[in-house]
C-alpha positions in Angstrom: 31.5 -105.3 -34.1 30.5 -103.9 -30.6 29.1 -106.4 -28.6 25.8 -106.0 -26.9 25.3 -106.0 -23.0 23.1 -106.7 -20.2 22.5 -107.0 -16.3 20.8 -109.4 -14.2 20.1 -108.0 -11.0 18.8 -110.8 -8.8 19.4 -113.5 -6.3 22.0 -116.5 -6.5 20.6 -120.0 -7.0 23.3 -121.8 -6.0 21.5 -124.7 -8.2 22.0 -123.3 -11.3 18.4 -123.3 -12.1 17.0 -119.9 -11.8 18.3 -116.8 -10.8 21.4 -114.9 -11.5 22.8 -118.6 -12.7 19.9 -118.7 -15.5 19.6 -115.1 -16.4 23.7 -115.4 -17.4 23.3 -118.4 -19.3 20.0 -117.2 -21.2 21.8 -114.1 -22.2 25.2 -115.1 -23.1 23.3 -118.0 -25.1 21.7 -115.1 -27.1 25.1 -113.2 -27.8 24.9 -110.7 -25.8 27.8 -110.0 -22.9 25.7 -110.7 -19.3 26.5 -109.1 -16.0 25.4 -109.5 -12.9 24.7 -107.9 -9.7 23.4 -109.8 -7.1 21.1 -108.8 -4.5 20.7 -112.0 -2.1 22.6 -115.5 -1.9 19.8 -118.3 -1.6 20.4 -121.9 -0.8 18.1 -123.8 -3.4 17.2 -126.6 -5.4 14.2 -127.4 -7.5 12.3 -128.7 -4.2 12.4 -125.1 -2.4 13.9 -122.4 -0.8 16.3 -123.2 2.1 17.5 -119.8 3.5 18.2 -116.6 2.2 21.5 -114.4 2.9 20.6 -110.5 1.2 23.6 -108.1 1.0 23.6 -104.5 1.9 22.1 -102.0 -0.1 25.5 -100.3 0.0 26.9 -103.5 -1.5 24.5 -103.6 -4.4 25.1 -99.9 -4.8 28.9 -100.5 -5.3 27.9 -103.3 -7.7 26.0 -101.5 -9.9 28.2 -98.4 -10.0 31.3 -100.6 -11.0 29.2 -102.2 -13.8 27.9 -99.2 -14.8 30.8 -96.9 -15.0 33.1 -99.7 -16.9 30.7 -101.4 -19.2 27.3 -99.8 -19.5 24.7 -102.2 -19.7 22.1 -102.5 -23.1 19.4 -103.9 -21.0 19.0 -104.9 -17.2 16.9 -107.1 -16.2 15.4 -107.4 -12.3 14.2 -110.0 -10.6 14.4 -111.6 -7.0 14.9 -108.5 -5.2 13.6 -109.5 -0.8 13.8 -106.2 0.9 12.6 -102.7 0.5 15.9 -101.2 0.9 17.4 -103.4 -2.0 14.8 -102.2 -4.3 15.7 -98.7 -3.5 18.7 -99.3 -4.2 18.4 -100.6 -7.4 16.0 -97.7 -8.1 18.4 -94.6 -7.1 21.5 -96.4 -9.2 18.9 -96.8 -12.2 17.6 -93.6 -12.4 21.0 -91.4 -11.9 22.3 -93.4 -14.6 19.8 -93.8 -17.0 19.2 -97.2 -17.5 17.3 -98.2 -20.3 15.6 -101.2 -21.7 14.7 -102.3 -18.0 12.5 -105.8 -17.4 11.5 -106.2 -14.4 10.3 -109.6 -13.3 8.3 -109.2 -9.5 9.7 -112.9 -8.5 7.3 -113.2 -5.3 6.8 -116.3 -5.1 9.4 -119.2 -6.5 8.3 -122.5 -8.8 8.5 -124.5 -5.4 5.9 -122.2 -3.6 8.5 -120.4 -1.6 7.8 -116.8 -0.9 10.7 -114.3 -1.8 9.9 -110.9 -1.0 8.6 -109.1 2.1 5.4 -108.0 2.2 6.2 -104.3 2.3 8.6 -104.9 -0.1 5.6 -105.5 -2.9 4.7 -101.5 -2.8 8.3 -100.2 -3.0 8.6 -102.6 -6.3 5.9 -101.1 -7.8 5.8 -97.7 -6.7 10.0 -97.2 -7.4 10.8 -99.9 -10.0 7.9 -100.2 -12.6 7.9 -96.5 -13.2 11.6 -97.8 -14.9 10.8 -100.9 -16.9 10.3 -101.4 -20.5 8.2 -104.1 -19.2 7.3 -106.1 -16.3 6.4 -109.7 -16.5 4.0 -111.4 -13.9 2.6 -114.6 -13.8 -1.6 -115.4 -13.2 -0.6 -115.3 -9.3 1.7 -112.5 -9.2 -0.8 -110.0 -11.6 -3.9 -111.1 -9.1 -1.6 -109.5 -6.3 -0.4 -106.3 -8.5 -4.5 -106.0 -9.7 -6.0 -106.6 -6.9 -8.5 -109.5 -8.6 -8.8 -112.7 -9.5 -8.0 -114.1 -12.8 -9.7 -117.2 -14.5 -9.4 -116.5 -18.1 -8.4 -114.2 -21.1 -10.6 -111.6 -20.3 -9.2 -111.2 -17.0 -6.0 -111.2 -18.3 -6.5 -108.6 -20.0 -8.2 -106.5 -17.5 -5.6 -107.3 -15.2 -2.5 -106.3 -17.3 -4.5 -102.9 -18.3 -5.0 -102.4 -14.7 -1.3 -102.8 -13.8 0.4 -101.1 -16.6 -2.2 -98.0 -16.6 -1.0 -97.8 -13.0 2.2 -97.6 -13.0 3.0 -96.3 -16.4 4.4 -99.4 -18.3 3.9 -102.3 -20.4 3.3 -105.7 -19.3 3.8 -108.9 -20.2 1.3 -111.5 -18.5 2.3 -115.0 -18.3 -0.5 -117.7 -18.4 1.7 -120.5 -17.9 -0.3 -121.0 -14.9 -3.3 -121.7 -16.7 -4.4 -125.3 -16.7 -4.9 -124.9 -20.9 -2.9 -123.2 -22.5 0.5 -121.3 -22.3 -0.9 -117.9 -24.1 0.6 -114.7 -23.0 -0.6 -111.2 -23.2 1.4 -108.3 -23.8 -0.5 -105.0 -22.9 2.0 -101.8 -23.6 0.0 -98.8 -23.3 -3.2 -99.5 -24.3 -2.6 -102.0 -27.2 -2.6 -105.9 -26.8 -1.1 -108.6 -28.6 -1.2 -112.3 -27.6 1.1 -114.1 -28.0 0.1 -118.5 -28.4 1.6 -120.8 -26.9 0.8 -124.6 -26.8 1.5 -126.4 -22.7 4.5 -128.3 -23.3 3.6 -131.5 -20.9 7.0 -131.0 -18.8 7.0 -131.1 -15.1 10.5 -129.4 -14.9 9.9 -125.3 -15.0 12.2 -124.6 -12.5 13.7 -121.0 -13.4 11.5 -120.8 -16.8 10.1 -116.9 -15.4 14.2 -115.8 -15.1 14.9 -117.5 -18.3 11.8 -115.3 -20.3 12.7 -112.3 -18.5 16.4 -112.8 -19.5 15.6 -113.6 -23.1 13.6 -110.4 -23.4 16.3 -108.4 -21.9 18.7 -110.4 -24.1 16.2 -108.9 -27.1 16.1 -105.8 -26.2 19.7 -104.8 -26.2 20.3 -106.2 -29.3 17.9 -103.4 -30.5 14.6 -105.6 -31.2 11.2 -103.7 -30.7 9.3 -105.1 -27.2 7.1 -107.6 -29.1 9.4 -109.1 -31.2 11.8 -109.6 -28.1 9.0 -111.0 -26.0 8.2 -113.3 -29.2 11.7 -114.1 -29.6 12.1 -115.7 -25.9 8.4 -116.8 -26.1 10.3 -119.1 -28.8 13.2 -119.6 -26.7 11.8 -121.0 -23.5 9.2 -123.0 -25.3 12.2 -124.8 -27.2 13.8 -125.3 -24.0 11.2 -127.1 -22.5 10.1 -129.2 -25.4 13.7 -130.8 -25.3 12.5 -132.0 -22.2 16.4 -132.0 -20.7 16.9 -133.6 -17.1 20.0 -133.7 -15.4 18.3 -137.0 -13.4 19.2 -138.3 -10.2 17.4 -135.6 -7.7 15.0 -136.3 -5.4 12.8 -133.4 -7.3 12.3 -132.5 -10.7 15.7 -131.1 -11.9 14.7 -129.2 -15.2 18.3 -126.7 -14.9 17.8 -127.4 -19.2 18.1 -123.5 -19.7 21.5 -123.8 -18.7 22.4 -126.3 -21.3 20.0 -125.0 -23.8 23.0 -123.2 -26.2 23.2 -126.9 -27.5 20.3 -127.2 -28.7 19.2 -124.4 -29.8 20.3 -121.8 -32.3 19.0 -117.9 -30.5 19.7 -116.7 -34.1 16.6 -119.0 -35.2 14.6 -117.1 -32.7 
């Protein structure tokens, strides 16, 4: 049996949390072989952003061609990307080779409040990369950016994701876990919507729980499920993550990292 693949491009958290760290764990938990290319080194923890060290766009060009022209990837998945110049990058390698099954997750902002890509780096995202995707995921703050309005309930969600994905050409998937209620999230793909319920699991430790979802959709999709059931699928996933309520302890911040350790607890099979 062939194994399935897939590609994280994004940044390093060197604390295992989010990032590069928890997209390889999410996927390889799901069976899939995960790959990375990595567009920026951050120094990180649960509390915040330290500093950020990008590599060249010619750097992240050679990683994506070596991935690429040895073991094509069934999905990729994007998320921190800081700089203009990476994302075109990513773009120019995506497009000559094909790539399908793209999630793009615009990481702007991190869990902590730490802001992770340039301003002009916003309109080369979604003028170059969401063309490409199967699906971009924003969260409430990131979609008020992308739509230009402010969102306070389900109706705005929804006029917000039709808003973004008519623009651009693709679905996406709109995260409420920033509302204060609930943890519903819609799923607009070209002109049809589906929500998908979700119950607030009462855990303050959501560090790297948008890498994770992106991850485990990407993880979905190359293994050939349809966009809804994959988002469903890590829907599943994440919640079950964070009701094991895992914490690795002794920080002097909330240290959720339980999406790294979630393989033991749960089965991606039962998802």
């Amino acid at each position: 049996m062939k194994l399935k693949t897939a590609l994280t491009v994004a940044g390093s958290d060197c604390s295992g949390g989010a990032g590069i760290q928890a997209d390889l764990k999410t996927m390889t938990v799901h069976g899939v072989y995960a790959m990375s290319a990595i567009t920026a080194l951050t120094a990180q923890n649960t509390t915040g952003v330290r500093d950020i060290m990008e590599v060249t766009p010619a750097f992240l060009c050679e990683q994506l061609d070596a991935v690429f022209e040895d073991i094509r990837p069934d999905a990729v998945k994007i998320g921190m990307v800081s700089s203009s110049a990476l994302i075109e990058a990513i773009a120019g390698r995506l497009g000559f080779y094909r790539a399908e099954n793209v999630v793009v997750d615009p990481v702007m902002v991190s869990t902590s409040g730490s802001a992770l890509m340039k301003n002009d780096a916003v309109e080369t995202l979604t003028a170059r990369l969401f063309p490409l995707a199967a699906v971009v995921t924003p969260n409430i703050p990131e979609a008020e950016a992308l739509s230009g309005m402010t969102i306070a309930g389900a109706a705005e969600m929804e006029q917000a994701a039709k808003r973004i994905g008519d623009a651009y050409g693709t679905a996406v998937l709109l995260k409420g876990g920033h509302s204060v209620e609930d943890a519903n999230d819609l799923l607009y793909d070209h002109g049809e919507m589906k929500w998908f319920k979700g119950a607030r699991v009462n855990n303050p430790n959501t560090h790297g729980t948008g890498c994770t979802l992106s991850s485990a959709i990407a993880a979905n999709l190359a293994k050939g499920y349809p966009l809804d059931t994959a988002v469903q699928n890590a829907k599943a996933y994440v919640a079950g993550a964070l009701s094991a309520m895992l914490d690795l302890g002794a920080g002097a911040g909330p240290m959720h990292h339980a999406f790294g350790l979630t393989g033991r607890f749960i089965d991606p099979k039962s998802v």
